[in-house]
C-alpha positions as a printed NumPy array, in Angstrom:
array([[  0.   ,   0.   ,   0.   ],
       [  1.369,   3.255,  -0.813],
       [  2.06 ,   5.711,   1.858],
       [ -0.04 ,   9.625,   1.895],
       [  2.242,  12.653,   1.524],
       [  1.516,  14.733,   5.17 ],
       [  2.701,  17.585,   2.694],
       [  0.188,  17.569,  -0.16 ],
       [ -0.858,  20.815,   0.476],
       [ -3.967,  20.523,  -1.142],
       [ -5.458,  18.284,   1.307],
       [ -6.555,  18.382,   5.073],
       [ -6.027,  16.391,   7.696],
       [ -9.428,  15.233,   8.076],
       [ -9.324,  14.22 ,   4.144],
       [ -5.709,  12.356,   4.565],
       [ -7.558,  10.317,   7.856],
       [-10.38 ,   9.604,   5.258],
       [ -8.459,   8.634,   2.667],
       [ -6.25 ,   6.449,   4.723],
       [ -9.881,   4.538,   6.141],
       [-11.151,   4.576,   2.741],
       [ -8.434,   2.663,   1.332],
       [ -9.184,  -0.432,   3.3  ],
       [-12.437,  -0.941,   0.615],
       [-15.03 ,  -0.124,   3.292],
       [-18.741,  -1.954,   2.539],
       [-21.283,   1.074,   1.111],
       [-23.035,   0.551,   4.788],
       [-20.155,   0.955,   6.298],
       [-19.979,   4.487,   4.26 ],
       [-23.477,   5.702,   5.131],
       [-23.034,   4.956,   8.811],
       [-19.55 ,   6.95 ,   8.558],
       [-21.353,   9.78 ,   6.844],
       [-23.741,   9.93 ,   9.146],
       [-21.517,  10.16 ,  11.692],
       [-19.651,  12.324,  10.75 ],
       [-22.535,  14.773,   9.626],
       [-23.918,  14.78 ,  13.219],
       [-20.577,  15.82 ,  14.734],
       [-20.204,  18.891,  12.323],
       [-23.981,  19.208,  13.516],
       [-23.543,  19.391,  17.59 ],
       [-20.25 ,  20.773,  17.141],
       [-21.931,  24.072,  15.046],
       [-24.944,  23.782,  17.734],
       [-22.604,  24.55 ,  20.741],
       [-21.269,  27.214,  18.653],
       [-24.454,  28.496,  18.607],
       [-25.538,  28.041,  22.025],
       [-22.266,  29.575,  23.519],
       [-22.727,  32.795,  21.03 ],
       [-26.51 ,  32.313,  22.494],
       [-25.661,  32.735,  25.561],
       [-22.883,  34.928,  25.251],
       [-24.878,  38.146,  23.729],
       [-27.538,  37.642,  25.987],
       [-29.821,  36.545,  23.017],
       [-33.394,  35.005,  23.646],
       [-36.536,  34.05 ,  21.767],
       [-38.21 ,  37.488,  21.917],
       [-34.446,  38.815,  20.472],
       [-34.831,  36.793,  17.563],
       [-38.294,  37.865,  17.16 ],
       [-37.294,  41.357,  17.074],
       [-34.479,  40.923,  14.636],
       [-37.144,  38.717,  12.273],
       [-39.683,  41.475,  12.654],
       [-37.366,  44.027,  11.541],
       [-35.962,  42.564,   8.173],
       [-39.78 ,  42.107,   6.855]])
């Protein structure tokens, strides 16, 4: 098996990991589970995000209902 370049500086290191897995001919279930996975990560991770820049600001429900109000 031939060995990834660390250097290609075209590619992450999330893509090299992926690449590396992928190589080992993984069944098309396999895939889907890893995709979804993977998608739910991104998911929470970009939900704390949110919740942290929530809370940090001070925002609430009626905040939001405000800012929707005004762009109408």
């Amino acid at each position: 098996m031939r060995t990834l370049s660390a250097h290609s500086p075209h590619l992450s290191n999330l893509q090299m990991e992926l690449l590396k897995l992928y190589s080992t001919n993984v069944q098309e279930s396999d895939l889907m589970e890893i995709k979804k996975i993977l998608g739910s990560y991104f998911a929470n991770k970009a939900i704390k995000e949110a919740d942290a820049c929530w809370d940090e600001n001070n925002l609430s429900n009626d905040v939001m209902d405000n800012w929707l109000e005004s762009h109408e």
